[in-house]
Each structure stands twice: as structure tokens, then as C-alpha cells.
C-alpha positions in Angstrom: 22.3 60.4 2.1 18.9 59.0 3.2 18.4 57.6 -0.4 21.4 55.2 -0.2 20.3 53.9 3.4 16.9 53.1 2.1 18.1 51.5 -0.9 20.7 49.5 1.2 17.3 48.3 3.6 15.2 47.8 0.3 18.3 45.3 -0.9 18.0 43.7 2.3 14.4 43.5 2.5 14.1 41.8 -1.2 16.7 39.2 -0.1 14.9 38.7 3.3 11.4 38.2 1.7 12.5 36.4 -1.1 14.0 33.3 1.4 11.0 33.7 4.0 8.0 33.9 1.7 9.4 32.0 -1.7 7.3 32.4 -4.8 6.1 29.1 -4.9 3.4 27.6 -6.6 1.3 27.1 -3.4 2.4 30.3 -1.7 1.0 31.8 -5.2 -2.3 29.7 -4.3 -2.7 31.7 -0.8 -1.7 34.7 -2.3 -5.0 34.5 -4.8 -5.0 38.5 -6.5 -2.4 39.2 -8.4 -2.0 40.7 -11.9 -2.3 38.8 -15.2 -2.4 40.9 -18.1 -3.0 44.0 -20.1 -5.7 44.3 -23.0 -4.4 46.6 -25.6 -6.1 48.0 -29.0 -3.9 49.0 -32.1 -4.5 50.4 -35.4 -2.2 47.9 -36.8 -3.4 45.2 -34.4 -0.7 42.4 -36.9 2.4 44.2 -36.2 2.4 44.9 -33.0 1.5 40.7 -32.5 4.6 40.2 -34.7 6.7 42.6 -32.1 5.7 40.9 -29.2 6.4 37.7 -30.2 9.4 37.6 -32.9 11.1 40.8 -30.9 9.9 41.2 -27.1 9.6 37.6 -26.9 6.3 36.0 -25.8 4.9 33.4 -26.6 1.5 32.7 -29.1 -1.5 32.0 -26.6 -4.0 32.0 -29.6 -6.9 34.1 -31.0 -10.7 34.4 -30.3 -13.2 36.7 -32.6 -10.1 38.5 -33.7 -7.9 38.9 -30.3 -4.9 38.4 -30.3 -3.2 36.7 -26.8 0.4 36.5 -26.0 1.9 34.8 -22.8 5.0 34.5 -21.0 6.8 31.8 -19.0 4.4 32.2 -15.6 1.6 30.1 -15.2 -0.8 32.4 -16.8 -3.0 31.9 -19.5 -1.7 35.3 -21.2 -0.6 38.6 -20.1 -0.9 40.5 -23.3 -4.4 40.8 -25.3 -4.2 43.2 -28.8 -7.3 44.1 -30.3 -7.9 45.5 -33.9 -9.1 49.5 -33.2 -9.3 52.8 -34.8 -6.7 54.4 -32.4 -4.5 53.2 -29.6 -6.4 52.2 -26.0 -6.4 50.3 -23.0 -9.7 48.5 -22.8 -8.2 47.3 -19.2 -5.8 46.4 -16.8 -6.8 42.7 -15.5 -6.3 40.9 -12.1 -7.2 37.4 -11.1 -8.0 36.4 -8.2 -10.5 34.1 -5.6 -14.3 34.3 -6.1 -14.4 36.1 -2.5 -11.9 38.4 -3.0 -13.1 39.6 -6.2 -17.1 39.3 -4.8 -15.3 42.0 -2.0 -13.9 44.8 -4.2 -17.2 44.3 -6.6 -18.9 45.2 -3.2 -16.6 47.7 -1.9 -16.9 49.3 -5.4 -20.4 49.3 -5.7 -20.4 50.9 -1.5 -17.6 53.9 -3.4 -20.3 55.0 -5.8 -17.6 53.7 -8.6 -18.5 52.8 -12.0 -18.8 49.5 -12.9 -20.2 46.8 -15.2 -21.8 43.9 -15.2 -20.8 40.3 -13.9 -19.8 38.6 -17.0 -18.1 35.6 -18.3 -15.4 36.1 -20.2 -14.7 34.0 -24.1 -10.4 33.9 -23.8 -7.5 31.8 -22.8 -8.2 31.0 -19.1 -12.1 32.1 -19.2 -13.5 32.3 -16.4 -16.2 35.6 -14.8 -15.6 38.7 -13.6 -16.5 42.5 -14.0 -14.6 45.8 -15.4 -14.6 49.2 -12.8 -13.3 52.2 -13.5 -11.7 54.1 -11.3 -11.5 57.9 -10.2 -9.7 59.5 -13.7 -10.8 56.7 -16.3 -8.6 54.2 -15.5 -9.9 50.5 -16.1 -9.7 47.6 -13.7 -11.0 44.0 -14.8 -11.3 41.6 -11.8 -11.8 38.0 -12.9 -11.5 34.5 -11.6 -10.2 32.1 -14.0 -12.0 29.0 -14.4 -8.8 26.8 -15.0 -4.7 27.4 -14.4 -2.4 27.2 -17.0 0.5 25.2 -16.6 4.0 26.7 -16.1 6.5 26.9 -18.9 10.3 26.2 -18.8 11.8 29.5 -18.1 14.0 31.0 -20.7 16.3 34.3 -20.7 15.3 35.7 -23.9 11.1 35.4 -22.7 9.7 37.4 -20.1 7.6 35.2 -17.1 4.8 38.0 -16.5 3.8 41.5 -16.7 4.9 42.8 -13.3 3.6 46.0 -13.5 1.7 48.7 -15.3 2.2 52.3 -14.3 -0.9 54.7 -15.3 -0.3 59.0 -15.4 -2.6 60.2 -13.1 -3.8 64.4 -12.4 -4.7 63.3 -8.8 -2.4 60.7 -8.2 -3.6 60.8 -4.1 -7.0 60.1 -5.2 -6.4 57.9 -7.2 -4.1 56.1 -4.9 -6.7 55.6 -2.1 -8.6 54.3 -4.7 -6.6 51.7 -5.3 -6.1 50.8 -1.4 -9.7 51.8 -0.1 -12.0 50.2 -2.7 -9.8 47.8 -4.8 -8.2 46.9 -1.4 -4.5 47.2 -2.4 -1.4 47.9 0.2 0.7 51.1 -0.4 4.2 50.3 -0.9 6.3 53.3 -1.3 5.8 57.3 -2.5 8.3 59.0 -4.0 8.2 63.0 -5.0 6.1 62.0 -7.9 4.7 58.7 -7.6 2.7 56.2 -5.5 3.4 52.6 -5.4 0.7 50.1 -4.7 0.6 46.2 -4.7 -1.8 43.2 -4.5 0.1 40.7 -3.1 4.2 40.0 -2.7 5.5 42.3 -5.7 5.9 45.3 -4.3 3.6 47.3 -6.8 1.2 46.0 -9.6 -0.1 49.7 -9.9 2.1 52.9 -9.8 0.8 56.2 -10.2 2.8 58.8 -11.9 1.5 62.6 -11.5 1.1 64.1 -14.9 -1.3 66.3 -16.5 -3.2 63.8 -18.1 -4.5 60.2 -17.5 -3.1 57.6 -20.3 -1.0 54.6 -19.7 2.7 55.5 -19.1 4.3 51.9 -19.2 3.8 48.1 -19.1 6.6 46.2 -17.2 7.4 42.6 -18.1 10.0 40.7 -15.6 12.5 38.8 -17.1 14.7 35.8 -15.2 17.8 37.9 -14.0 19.5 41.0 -14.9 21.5 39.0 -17.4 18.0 38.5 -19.2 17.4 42.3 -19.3 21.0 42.8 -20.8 20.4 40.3 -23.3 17.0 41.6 -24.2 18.7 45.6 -24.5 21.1 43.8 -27.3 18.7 41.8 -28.8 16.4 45.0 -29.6 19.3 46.9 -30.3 19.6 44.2 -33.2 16.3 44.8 -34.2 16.7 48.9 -34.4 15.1 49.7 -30.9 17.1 51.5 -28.4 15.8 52.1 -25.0 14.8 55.3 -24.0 16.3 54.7 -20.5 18.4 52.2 -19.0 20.0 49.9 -18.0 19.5 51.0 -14.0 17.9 50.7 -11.1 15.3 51.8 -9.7 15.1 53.3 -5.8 11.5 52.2 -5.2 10.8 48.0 -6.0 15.1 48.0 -6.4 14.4 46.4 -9.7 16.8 46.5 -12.4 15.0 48.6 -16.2 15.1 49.1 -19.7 12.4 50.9 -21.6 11.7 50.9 -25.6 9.1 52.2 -26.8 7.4 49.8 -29.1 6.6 50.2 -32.6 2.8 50.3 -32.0 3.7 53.3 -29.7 3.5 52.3 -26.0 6.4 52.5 -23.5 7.1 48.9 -22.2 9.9 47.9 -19.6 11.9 44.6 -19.1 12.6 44.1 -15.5 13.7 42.2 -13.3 14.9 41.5 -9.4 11.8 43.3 -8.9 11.6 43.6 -5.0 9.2 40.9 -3.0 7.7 42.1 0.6 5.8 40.7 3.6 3.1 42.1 5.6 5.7 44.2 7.6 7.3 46.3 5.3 7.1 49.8 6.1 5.9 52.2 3.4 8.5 54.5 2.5 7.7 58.3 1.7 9.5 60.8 -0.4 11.8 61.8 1.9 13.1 58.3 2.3 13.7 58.1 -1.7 15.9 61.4 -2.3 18.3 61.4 -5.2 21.6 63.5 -5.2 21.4 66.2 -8.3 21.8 64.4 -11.8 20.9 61.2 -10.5 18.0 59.6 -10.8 18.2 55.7 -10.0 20.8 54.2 -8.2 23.3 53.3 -10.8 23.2 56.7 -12.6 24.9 55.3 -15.9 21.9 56.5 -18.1 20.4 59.1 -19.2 16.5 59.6 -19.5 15.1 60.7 -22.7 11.8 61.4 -24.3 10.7 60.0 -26.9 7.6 60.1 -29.0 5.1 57.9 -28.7 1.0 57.1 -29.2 -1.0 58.5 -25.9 -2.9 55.4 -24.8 -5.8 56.4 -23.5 -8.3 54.3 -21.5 -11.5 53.3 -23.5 -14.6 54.0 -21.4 -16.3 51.8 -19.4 -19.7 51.0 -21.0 -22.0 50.3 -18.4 
């Protein structure tokens, strides 16, 4: 079966990349884009700040004209904003990266016909100036370079390091995928049946594209230390009355190990972890390389995917 040869190379490949290009903090330095965080709004903008940090387990990275801004482990100045609103939205998906790199997809962007708004200087942990774009079916992209980095915290099993990942419902997910690789200059990864993979540096996706028949967020991934980490986070939700909506398992494309709640503010969100790291050679796969046998969706196949209810997360327009 194709699917098990590719996940056995994908196991490989994760092992291989992870000892010839280590995540270290100056390998992070050359590798300048990468993702840092996800700015949500809420109706109930204080509970969802008390989920994330006395349940999901980040940490308190302050407030700013009534943001709220939650961090993990990494050395990033947050990866979670929450912002009071009148319905549930995604006012953006934000990257960091080089004053060149960003200066190129602004250009490319602006070559694409996309829309986009102004340069800007950004008030919140990290500052530093940037601009929002927004890409073919509403999605929004914030490209920023922080003015200062934020210093690494001890890591901890029971506190996710980062947002690894946010995976958006797209109509067109094609279009939207070249996109992400033509104009915000991202490297396809992998395409399954149903879904397009795409990163920015050695993760193998920031962005995944799911086809649906609308265009609202579908989750936001945080990666935790190990798989014992994502165990212990399924118990400690359990605790708290959440149960996941699927997982534990493990996924074909990335070979990461998942568990997804939905949260009480309504948004699917993921811990993660082993999340697969890749070099310059990796070979896209395509969905013939990621077939699963019938029943079986990941590779462990001990869980069953529901689906539950939650808020539709829509993006909030670009104001221009």
C-alpha cells in the first residue's frame, strides 16, 4: 500500500532533516519567515483569555487598548491575540520575517493585483511594521518584521512552544494554493485528495488548505514538546470537560502526532507535535502518494472522527 511506503519515507525524512538542519536558534535566524500568531475576535473576548491560559496552557503576554496576547514557550513575542467583537473572526493570520523578504511579497502582491493595505507600524508585544493582504477567497495574511526578539522560555509539557499551523477551508483550494506559492512565495509540501500543504520555512506546512464549500478558519495547531505532551494535554482537558473531537493519531501528511477540541469560544484548535521538518529537497507528494485503506484515516486508525458544533470563523475584511 503506497500510503504506508510514503509514511515510512516521511518518518525517515523527519528524522533525517531534524539531525541535518537542527532548529537552532541561528538556523531560525537564516530561516527569517516563519509564522507567529493568529489574531482572533470573540464575543466573550474574557473567557476565551481564561481558556487559553488556565486550560490550553499559554502563557499571559499582556494587553494593549483592550487585546488580549498569549504566548507559548518559543521565542515569540505571542502567538495568540483575542479581541473584544460582536461575532467570532480572524482579523489575520501573521508571519514575521526580514525587511526584504516581507518588502518582496508586498511587491509581488501588489504585481498579483491582490488586495492590500497600508505599510503600518504595529502598537503590540514585539512591534515592529508590516502590512495585512488578502488573499484570493478572503483569507488574511499580516507580514511583519518585529522590531525586537523575545527571549526563549524554559520548555514545559503541559505549554505549547508555538502555533505550528493554521489550516483555512477554501472553495478553490488550487487557487488559493498558488497563491500562497506564487505571490506570498511559499513551497508546496504535499496534496492529499482534499487538501494542499504549504510552508514558509522548515515545518512542513504553516498554511493548509482544506476544500469545503465555504471559506472560514477550520483549525489553529499549537505544537507541544513530545507526544507525551499531547497525551497529557488530552487528560488534562478531559479534566476540564473537553473531549477531542478526534485523536489521538497521526497524521499521513507532516507525520505529526493530533488532538482537536473544540474550544469554548467555538474554534477548532489542535495540540501537535513531532510535526515533520524538511530541506530544500523534499519532493512534494500528491494524492496518490497519501491513499488510506477504507475506514482509515491517519496512520494509527484508533479514532474516530466526529463533528462537532462549533462558531464559523470567518475572516474580517481587509479595510484598505
Amino acid at each position: 500500500m503506497r500510503h504506508l511506503s510514503r509514511a515510512l519515507q516521511g518518518a525517515a525524512k523527519s528524522a533525517y532533516t531534524a539531525l541535518q538542519f537542527p532548529l537552532t536558534g541561528a538556523s531560525r535566524l537564516r530561516a527569517e519567515m516563519r509564522l507567529r500568531s493568529v489574531e482572533l475576535e470573540v464575543p466573550d473576548r474574557d473567557s476565551a483569555v481564561r481558556f487559553f491560559l488556565d486550560v490550553w496552557g499559554l502563557r499571559d503576554a499582556g494587553q494593549r487598548k483592550g487585546i488580549a496576547y498569549l504566548r507559548g514557550t518559543e521565542d515569540l513575542s505571542y502567538v495568540v491575540s483575542v479581541a473584544q467583537a460582536s461575532a467570532p473572526a480572524v482579523a489575520a493570520v501573521t508571519f514575521s520575517g526580514s525587511r526584504p523578504e516581507v518588502q518582496k511579497i508586498r511587491k509581488r502582491a501588489a504585481a498579483a493585483g491582490a488586495r492590500l493595505g497600508p505599510m503600518r507600524d504595529f502598537d503590540e508585544p514585539g512591534g515592529g511594521s508590516g502590512f495585512l493582504v488578502e488573499g484570493p477567497e478572503g483569507h488574511v495574511f499580516r507580514f511583519l518584521t518585529e522590531k525586537k526578539r523575545t527571549k526563549k522560555l524554559r520548555p514545559e509539557r503541559d505549554r505549547p512552544m508555538q502555533v505550528t499551523h493554521v489550516v483555512l477551508n477554501a472553495r478553490d483550494r488550487e487557487a488559493c494554493t498558488r497563491f500562497a506559492v506564487d505571490v506570498l512565495g511559499f513551497k508546496l509540501s504535499d496534496r492529499t485528495g482534499f487538501m494542499s500543504f504549504v510552508r514558509c520555512d522548515r515545518v512542513h506546512h504553516a498554511i493548509a488548505y482544506a476544500q469545503a464549500d465555504n471559506s472560514l478558519l477550520n483549525h489553529i495547531a499549537f505544537e507541544m514538546t513530545d507526544i507525551d505532551a499531547v497525551m497529557r494535554g488530552i487528560g488534562r482537558l478531559k479534566d476540564e470537560g473537553f473531549q477531542t473531537f478526534w485523536g489521538p493519531g497521526r497524521h499521513g501528511p507532516g507525520n505529526n502526532v493530533f488532538a482537536y477540541f473544540v474550544a469554548p469560544f467555538g474554534a477548532a484548535v489542535e495540540y501537535t507535535a513531532e510535526v515533520q521538518r524538511v530541506g530544500p529537497s523534499y519532493k512534494a507528494g500528491t494524492p496518490e502518494d497519501w491513499k488510506w485503506p477504507p475506514n482509515r484515516n491517519d496512520h494509527w486508525g484508533i479514532s474516530v472522527r466526529n463533528h462537532p458544533a462549533g462558531a464559523d470563523f470567518r475572516f474580517r475584511p481587509l479595510a484598505v
